[in-house]
PyMOL commands that place a pseudoatom at each C-alpha (Angstrom):
pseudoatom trace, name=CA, resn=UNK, resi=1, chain=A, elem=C, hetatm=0, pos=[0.000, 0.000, 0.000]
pseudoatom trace, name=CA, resn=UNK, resi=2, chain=A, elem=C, hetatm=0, pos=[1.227, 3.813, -0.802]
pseudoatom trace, name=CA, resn=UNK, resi=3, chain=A, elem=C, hetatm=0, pos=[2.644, 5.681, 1.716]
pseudoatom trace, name=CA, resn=UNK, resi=4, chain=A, elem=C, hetatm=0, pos=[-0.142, 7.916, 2.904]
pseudoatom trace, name=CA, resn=UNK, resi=5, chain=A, elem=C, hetatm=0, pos=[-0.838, 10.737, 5.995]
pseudoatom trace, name=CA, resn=UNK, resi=6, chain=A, elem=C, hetatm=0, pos=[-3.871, 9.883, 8.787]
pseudoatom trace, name=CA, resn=UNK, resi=7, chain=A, elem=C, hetatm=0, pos=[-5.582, 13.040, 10.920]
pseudoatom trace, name=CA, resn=UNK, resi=8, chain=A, elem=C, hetatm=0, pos=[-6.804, 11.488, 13.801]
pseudoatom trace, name=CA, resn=UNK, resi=9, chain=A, elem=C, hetatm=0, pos=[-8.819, 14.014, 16.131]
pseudoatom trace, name=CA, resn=UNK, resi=10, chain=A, elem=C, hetatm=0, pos=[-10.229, 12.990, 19.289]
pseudoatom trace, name=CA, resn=UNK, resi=11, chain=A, elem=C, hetatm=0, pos=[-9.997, 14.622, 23.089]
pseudoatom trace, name=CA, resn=UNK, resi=12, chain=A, elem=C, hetatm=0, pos=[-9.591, 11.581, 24.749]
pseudoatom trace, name=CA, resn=UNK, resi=13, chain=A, elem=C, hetatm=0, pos=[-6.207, 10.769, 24.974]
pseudoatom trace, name=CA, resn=UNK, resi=14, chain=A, elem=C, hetatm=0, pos=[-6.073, 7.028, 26.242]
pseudoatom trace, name=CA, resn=UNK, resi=15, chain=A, elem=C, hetatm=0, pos=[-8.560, 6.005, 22.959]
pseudoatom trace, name=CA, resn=UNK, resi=16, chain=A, elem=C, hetatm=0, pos=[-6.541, 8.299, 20.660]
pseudoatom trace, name=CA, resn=UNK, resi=17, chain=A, elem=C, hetatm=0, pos=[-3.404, 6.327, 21.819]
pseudoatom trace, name=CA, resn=UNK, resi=18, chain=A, elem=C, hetatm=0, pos=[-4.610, 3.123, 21.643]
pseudoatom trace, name=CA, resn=UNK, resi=19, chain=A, elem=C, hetatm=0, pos=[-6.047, 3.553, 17.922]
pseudoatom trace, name=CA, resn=UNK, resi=20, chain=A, elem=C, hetatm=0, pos=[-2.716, 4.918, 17.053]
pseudoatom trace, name=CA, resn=UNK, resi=21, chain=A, elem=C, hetatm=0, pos=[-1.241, 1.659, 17.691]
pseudoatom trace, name=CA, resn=UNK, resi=22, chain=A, elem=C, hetatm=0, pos=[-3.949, -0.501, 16.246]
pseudoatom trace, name=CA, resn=UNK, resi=23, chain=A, elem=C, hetatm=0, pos=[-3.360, 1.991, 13.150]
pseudoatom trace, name=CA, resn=UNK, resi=24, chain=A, elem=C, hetatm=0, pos=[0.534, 2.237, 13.227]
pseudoatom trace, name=CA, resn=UNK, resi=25, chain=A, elem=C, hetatm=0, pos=[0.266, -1.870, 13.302]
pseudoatom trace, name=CA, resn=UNK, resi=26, chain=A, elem=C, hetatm=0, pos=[-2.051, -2.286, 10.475]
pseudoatom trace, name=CA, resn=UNK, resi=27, chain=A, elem=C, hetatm=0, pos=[-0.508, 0.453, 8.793]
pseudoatom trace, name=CA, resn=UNK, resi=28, chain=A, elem=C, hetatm=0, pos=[3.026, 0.818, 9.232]
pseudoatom trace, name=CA, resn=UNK, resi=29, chain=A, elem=C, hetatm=0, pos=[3.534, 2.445, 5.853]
pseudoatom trace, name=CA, resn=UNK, resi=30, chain=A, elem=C, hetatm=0, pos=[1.396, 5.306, 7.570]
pseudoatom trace, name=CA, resn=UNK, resi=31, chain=A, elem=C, hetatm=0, pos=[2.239, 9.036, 8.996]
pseudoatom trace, name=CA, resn=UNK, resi=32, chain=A, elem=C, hetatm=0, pos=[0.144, 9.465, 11.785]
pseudoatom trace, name=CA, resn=UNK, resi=33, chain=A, elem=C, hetatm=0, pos=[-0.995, 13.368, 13.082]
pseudoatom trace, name=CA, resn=UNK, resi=34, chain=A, elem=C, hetatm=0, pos=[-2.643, 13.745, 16.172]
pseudoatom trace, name=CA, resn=UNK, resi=35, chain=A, elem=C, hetatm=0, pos=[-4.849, 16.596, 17.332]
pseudoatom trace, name=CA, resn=UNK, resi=36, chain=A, elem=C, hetatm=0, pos=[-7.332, 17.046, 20.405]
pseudoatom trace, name=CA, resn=UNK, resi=37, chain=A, elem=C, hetatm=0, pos=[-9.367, 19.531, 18.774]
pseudoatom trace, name=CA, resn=UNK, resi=38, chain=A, elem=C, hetatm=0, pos=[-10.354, 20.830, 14.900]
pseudoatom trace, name=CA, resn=UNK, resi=39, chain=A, elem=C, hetatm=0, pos=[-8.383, 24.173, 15.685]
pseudoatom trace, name=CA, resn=UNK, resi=40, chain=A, elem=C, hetatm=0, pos=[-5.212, 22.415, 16.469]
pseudoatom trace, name=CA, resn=UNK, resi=41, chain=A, elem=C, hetatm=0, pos=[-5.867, 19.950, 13.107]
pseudoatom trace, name=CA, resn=UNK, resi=42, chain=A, elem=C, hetatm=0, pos=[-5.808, 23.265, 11.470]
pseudoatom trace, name=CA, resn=UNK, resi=43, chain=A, elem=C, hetatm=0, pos=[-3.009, 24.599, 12.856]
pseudoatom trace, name=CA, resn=UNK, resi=44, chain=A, elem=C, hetatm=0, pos=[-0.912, 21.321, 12.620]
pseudoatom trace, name=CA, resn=UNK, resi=45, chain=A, elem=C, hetatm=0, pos=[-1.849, 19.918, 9.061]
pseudoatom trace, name=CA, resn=UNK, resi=46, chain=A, elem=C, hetatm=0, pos=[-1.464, 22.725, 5.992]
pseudoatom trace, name=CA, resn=UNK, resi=47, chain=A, elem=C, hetatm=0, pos=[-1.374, 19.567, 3.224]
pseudoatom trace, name=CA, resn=UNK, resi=48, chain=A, elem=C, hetatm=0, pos=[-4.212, 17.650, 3.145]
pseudoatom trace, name=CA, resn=UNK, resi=49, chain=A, elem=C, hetatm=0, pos=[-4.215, 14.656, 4.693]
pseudoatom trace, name=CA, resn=UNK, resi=50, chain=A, elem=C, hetatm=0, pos=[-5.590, 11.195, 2.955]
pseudoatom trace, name=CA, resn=UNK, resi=51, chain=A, elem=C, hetatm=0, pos=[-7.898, 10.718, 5.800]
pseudoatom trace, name=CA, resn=UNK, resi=52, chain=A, elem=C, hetatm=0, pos=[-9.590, 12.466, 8.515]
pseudoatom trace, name=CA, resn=UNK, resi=53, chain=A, elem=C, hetatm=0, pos=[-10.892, 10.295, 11.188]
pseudoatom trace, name=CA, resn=UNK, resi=54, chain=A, elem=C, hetatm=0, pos=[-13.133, 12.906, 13.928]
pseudoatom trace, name=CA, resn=UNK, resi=55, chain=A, elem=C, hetatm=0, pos=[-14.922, 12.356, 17.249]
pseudoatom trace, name=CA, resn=UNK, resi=56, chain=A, elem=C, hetatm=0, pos=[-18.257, 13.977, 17.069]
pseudoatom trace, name=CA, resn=UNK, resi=57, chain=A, elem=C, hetatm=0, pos=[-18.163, 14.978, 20.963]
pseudoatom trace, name=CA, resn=UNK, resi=58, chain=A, elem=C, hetatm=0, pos=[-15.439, 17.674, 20.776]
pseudoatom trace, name=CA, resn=UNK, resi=59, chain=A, elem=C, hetatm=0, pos=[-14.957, 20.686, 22.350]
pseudoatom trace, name=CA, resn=UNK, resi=60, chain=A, elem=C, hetatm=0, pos=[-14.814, 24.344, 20.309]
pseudoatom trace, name=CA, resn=UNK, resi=61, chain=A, elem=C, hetatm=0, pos=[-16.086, 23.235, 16.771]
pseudoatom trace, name=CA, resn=UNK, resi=62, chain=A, elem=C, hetatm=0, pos=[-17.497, 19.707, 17.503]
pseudoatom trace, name=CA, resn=UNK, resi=63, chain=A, elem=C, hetatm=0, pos=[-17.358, 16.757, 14.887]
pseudoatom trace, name=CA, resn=UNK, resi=64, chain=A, elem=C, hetatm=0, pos=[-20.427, 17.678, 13.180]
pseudoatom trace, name=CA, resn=UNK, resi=65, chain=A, elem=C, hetatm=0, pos=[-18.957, 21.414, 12.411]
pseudoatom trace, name=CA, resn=UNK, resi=66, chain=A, elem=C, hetatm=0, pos=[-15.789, 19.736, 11.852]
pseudoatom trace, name=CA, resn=UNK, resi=67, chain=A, elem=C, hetatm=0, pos=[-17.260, 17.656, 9.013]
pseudoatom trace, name=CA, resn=UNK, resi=68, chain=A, elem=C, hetatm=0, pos=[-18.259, 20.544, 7.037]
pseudoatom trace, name=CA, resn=UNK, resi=69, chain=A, elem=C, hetatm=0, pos=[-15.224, 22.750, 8.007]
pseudoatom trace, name=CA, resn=UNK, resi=70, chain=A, elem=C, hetatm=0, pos=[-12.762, 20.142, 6.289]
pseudoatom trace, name=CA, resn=UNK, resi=71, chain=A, elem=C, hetatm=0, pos=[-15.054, 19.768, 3.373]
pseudoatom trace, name=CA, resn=UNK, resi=72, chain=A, elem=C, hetatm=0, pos=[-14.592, 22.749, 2.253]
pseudoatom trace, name=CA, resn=UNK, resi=73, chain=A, elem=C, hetatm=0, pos=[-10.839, 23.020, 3.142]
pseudoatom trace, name=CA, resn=UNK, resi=74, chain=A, elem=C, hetatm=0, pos=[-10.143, 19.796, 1.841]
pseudoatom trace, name=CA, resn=UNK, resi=75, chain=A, elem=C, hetatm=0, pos=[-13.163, 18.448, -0.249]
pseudoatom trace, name=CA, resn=UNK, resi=76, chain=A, elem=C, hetatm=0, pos=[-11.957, 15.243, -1.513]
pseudoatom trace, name=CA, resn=UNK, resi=77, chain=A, elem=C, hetatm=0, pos=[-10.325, 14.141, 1.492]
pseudoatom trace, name=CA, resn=UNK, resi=78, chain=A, elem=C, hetatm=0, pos=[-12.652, 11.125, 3.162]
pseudoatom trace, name=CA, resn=UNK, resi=79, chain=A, elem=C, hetatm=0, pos=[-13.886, 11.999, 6.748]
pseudoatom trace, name=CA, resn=UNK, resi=80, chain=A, elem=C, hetatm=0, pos=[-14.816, 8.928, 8.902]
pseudoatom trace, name=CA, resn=UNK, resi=81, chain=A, elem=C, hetatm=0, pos=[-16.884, 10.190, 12.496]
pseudoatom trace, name=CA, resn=UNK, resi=82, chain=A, elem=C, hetatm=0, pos=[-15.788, 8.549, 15.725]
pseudoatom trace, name=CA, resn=UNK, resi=83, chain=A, elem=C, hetatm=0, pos=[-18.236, 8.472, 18.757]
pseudoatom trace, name=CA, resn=UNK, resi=84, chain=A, elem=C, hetatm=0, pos=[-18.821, 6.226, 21.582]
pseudoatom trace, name=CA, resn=UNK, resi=85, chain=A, elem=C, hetatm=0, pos=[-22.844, 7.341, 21.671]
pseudoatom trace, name=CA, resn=UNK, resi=86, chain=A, elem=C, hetatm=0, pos=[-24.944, 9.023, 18.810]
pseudoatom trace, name=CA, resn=UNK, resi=87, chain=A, elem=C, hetatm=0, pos=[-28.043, 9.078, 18.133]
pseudoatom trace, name=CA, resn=UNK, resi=88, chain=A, elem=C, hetatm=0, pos=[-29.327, 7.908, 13.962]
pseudoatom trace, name=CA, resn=UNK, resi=89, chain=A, elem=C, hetatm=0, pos=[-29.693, 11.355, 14.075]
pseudoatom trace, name=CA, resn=UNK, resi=90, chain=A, elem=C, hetatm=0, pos=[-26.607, 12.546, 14.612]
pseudoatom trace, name=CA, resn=UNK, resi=91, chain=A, elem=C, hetatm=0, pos=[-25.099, 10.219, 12.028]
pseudoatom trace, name=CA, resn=UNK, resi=92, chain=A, elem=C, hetatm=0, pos=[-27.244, 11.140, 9.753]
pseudoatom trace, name=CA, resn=UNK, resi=93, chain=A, elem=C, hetatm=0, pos=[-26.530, 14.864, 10.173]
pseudoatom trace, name=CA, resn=UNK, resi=94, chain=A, elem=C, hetatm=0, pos=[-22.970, 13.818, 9.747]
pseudoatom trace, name=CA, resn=UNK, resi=95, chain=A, elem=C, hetatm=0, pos=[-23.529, 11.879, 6.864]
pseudoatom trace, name=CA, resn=UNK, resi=96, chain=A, elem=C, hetatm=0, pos=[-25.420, 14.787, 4.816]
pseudoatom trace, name=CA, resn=UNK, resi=97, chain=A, elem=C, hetatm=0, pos=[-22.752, 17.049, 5.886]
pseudoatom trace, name=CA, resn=UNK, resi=98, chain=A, elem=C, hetatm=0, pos=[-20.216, 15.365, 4.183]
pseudoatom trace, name=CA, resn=UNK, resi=99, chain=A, elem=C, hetatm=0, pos=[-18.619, 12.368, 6.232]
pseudoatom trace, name=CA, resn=UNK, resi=100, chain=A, elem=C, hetatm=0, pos=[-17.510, 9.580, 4.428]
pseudoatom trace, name=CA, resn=UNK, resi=101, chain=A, elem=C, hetatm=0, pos=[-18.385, 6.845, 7.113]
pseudoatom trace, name=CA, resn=UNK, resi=102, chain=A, elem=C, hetatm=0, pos=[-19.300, 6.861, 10.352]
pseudoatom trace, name=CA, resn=UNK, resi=103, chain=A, elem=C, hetatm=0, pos=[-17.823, 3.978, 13.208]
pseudoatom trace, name=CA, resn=UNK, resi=104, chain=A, elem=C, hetatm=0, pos=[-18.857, 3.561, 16.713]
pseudoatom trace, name=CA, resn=UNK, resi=105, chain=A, elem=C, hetatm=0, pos=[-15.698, 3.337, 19.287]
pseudoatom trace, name=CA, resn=UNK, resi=106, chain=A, elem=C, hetatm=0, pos=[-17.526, 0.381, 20.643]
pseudoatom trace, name=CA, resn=UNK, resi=107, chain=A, elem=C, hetatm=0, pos=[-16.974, -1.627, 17.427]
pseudoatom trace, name=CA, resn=UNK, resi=108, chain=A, elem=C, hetatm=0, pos=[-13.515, -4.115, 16.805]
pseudoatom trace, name=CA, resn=UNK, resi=109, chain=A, elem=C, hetatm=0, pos=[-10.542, -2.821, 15.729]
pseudoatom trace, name=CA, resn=UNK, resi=110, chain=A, elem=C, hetatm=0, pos=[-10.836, -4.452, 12.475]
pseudoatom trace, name=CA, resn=UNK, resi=111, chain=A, elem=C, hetatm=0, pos=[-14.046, -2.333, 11.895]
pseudoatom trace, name=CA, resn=UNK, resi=112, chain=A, elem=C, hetatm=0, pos=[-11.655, 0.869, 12.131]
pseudoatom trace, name=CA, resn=UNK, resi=113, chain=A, elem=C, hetatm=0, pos=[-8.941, -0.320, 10.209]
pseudoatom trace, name=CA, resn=UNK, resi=114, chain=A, elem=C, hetatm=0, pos=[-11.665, -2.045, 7.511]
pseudoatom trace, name=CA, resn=UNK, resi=115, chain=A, elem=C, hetatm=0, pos=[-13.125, 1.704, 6.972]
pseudoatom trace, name=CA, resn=UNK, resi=116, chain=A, elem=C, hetatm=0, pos=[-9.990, 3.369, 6.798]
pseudoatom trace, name=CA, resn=UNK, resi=117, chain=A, elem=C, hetatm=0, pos=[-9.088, 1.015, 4.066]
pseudoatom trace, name=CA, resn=UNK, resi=118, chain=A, elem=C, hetatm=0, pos=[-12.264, 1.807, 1.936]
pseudoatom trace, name=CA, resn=UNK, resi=119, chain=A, elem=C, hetatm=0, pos=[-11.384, 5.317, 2.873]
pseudoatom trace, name=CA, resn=UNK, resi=120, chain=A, elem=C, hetatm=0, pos=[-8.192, 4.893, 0.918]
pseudoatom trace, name=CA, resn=UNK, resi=121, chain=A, elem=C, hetatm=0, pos=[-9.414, 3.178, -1.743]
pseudoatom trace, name=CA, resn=UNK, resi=122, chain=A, elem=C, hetatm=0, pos=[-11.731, 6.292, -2.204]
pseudoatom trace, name=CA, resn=UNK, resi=123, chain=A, elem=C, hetatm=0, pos=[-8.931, 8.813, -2.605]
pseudoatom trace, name=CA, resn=UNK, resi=124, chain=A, elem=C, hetatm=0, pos=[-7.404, 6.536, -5.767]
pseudoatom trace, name=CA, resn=UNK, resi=125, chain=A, elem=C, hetatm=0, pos=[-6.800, 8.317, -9.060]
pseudoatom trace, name=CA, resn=UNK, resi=126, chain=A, elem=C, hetatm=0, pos=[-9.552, 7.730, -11.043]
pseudoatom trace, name=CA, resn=UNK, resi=127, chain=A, elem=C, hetatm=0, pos=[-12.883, 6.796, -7.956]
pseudoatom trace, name=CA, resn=UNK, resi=128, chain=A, elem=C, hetatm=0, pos=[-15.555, 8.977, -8.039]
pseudoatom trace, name=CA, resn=UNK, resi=129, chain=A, elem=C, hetatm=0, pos=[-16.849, 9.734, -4.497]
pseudoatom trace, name=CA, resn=UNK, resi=130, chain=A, elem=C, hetatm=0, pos=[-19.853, 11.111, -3.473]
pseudoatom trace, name=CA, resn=UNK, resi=131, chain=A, elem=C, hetatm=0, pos=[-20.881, 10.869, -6.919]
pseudoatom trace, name=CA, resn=UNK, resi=132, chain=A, elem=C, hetatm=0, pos=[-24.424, 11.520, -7.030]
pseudoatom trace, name=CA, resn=UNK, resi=133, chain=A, elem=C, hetatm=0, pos=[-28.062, 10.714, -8.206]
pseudoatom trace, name=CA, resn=UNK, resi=134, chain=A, elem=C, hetatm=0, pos=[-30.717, 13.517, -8.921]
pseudoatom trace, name=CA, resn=UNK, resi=135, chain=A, elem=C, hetatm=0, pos=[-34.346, 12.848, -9.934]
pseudoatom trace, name=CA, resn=UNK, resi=136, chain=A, elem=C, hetatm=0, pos=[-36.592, 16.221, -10.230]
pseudoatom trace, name=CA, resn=UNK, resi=137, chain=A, elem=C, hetatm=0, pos=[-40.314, 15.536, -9.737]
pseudoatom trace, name=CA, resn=UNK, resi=138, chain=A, elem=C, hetatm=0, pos=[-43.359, 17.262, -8.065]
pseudoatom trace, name=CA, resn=UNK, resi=139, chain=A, elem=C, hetatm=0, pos=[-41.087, 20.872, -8.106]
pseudoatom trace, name=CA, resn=UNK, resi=140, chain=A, elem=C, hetatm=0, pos=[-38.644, 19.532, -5.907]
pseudoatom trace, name=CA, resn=UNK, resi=141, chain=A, elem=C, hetatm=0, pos=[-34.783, 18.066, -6.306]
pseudoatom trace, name=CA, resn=UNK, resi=142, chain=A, elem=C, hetatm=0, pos=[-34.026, 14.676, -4.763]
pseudoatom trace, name=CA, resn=UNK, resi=143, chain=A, elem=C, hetatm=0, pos=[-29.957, 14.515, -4.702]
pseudoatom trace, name=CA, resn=UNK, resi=144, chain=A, elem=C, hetatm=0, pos=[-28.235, 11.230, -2.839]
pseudoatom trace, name=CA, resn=UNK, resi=145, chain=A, elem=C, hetatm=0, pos=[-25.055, 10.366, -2.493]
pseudoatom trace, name=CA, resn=UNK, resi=146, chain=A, elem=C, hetatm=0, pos=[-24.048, 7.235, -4.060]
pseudoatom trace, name=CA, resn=UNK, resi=147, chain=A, elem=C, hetatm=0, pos=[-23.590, 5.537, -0.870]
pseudoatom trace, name=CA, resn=UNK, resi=148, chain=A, elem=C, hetatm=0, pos=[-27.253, 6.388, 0.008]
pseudoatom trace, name=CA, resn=UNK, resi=149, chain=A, elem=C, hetatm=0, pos=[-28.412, 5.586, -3.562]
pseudoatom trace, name=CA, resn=UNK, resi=150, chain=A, elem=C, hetatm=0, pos=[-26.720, 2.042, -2.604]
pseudoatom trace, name=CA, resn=UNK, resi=151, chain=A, elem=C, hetatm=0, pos=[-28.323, 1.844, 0.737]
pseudoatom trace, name=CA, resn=UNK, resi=152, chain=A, elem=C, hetatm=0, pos=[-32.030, 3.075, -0.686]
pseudoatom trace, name=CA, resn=UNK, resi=153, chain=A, elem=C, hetatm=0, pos=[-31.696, 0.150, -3.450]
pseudoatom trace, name=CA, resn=UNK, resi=154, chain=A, elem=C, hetatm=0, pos=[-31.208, -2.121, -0.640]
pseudoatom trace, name=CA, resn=UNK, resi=155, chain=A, elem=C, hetatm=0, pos=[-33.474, -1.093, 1.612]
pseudoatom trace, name=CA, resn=UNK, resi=156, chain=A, elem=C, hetatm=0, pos=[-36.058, -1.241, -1.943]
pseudoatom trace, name=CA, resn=UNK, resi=157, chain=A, elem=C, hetatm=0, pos=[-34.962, -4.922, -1.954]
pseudoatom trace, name=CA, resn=UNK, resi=158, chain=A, elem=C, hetatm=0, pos=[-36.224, -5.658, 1.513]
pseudoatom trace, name=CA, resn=UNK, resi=159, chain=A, elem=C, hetatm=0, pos=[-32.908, -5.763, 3.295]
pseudoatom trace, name=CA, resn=UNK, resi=160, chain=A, elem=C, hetatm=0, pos=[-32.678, -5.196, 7.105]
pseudoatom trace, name=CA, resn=UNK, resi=161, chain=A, elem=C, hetatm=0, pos=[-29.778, -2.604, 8.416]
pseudoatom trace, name=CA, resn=UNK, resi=162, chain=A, elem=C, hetatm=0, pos=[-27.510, -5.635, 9.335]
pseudoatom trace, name=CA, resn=UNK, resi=163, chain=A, elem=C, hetatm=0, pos=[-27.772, -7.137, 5.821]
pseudoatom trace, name=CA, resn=UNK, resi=164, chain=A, elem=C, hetatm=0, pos=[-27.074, -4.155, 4.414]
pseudoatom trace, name=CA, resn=UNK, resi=165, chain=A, elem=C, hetatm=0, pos=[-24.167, -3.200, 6.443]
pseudoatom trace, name=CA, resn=UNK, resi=166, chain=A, elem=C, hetatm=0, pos=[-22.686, -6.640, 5.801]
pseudoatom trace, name=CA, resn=UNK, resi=167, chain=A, elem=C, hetatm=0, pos=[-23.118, -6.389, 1.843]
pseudoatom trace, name=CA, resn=UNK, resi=168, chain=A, elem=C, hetatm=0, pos=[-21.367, -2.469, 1.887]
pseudoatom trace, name=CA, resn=UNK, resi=169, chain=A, elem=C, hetatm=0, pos=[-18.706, -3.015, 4.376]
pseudoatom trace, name=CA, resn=UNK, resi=170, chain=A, elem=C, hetatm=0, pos=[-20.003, -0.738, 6.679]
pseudoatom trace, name=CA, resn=UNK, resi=171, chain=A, elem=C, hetatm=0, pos=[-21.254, -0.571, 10.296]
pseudoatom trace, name=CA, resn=UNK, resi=172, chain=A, elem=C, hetatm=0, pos=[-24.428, -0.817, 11.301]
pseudoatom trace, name=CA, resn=UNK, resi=173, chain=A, elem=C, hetatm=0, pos=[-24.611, 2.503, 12.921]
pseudoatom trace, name=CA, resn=UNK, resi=174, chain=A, elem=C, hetatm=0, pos=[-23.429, 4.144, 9.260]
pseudoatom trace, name=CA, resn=UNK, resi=175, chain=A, elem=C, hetatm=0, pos=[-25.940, 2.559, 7.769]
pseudoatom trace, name=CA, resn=UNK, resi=176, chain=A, elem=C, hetatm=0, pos=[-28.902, 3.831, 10.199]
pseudoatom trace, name=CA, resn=UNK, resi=177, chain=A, elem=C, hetatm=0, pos=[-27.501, 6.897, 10.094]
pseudoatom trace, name=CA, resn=UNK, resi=178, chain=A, elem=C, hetatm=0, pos=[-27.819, 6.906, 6.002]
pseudoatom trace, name=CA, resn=UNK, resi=179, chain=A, elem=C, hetatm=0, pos=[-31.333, 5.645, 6.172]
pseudoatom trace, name=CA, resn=UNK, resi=180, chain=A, elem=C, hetatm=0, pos=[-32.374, 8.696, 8.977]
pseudoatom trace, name=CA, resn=UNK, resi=181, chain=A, elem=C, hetatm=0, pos=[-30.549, 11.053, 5.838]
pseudoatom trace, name=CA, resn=UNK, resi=182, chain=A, elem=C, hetatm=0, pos=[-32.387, 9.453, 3.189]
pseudoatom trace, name=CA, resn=UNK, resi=183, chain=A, elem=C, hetatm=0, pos=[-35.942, 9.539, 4.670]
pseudoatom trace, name=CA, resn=UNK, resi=184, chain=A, elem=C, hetatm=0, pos=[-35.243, 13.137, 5.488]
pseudoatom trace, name=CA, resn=UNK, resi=185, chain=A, elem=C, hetatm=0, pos=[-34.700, 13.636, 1.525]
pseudoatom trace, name=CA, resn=UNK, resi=186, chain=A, elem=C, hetatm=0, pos=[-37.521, 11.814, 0.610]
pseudoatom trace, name=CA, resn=UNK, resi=187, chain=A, elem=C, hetatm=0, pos=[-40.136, 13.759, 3.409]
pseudoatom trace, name=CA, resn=UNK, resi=188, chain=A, elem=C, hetatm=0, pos=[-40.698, 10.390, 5.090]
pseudoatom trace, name=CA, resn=UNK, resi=189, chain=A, elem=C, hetatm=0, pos=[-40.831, 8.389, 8.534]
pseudoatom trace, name=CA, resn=UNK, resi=190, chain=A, elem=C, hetatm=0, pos=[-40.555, 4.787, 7.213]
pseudoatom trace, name=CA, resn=UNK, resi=191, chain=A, elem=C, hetatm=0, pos=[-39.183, 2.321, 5.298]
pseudoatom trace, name=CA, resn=UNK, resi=192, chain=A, elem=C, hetatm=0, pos=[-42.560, 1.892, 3.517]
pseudoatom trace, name=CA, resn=UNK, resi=193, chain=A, elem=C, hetatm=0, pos=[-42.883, 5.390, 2.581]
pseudoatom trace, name=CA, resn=UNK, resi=194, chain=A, elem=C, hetatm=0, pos=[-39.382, 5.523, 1.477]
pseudoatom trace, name=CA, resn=UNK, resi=195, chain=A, elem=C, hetatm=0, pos=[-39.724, 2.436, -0.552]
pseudoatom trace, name=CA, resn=UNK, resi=196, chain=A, elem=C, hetatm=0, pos=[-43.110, 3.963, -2.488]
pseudoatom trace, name=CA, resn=UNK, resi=197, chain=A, elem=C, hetatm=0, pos=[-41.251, 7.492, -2.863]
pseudoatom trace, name=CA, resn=UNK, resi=198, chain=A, elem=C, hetatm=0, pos=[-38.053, 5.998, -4.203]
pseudoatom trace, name=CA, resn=UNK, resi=199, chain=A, elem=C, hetatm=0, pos=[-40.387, 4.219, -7.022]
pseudoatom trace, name=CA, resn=UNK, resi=200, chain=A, elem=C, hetatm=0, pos=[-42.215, 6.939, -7.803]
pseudoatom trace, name=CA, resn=UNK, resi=201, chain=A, elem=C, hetatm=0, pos=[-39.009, 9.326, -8.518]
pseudoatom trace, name=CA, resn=UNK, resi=202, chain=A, elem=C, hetatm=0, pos=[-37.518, 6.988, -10.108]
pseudoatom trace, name=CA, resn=UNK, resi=203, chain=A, elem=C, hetatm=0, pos=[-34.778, 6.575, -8.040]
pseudoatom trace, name=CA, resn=UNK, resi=204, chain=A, elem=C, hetatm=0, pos=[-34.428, 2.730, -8.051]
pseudoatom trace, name=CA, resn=UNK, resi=205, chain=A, elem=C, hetatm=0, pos=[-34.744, -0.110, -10.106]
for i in range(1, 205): cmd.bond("trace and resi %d" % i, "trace and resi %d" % (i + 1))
show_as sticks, trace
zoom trace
């Protein structure tokens, strides 16, 4: 694997540690930068990094600013949220913000390092990400990600959360979080309602 640079922000020293071994172990080919808040990320890190993992619970500008903050600094770079508790919400706030994935500290190791890998794999030359898919009807703009476009297929298909996170590679809480984002687009509450609006735009097959 390419030499590449990690941003890891979190406040909470004894989990930012650890990760940075489970990361420097998995990753040895890795340079690892290590903030406590998104002002000192901004002070420390002028190049854009190849990934950005960020605890939402932060203080100043908390994960959820944080999101949109590197977005627009650095726009292609991959954000993955870290948080011990958060609410579908949340994640889904997150998610429509900009964040690539989101993992709960509670999951393995493996988890981590499995999403930083994707993360990577979404910085290569030549991978669209965040493409998206747009479908005007009854005056109003429905624009998903193609992450959520893959999710909303699956859900179509009749696919609980765990399925789904098992087919994408991602955790369950990223995928709730995604569903929470996509029935906001849509104007529902369900997955019935999303699964009749989502046919009537168009929007699956």
């Amino acid at each position: 694997m390419r030499d590449f640079r990690l941003l890891l922000i979190d406040d909470h020293a004894l989990f930012r540690e650890g990760l940075c071994l489970v990361l420097r172990r998995h990753f040895p080919e890795a340079s690892i930068v290590e903030a406590i808040s998104v002002t000192q990320a901004i002070n420390l890190v002028k190049d854009a990094p190849d990934v950005i993992l960020l605890d939402i619970l932060l203080q100043g500008p908390d994960g959820i600013e944080g999101v949109a903050i590197f977005r627009q600094r650095w726009p292609r770079v991959p954000v993955v949220m870290l948080s011990s508790m958060a609410a579908p919400e949340t994640i889904a706030e997150a998610l429509e913000r900009g964040a690539f994935a989101f993992v709960s500290k509670a999951d393995s190791s493996g988890a981590i390092v499995q999403t930083v890998e994707r993360a990577l794999v979404a910085t290569e030359p030549g991978i669209a990400r965040d493409s998206a898919v747009s479908c005007a009807g009854e005056n109003q703009l429905i624009r998903l990600t193609a992450r959520q476009s893959e999710v909303l297929q699956l859900l179509c298909d009749g696919l609980p959360n765990k399925v789904i996170a098992r087919r994408m590679s991602l955790s369950e809480f990223t995928v709730r979080g995604h569903v929470q984002a996509i029935f906001g687009l849509l104007g529902v509450t369900s997955r019935t309602q999303a699964i009749v609006s989502a046919r009537k735009h168009g929007l699956v097959a």
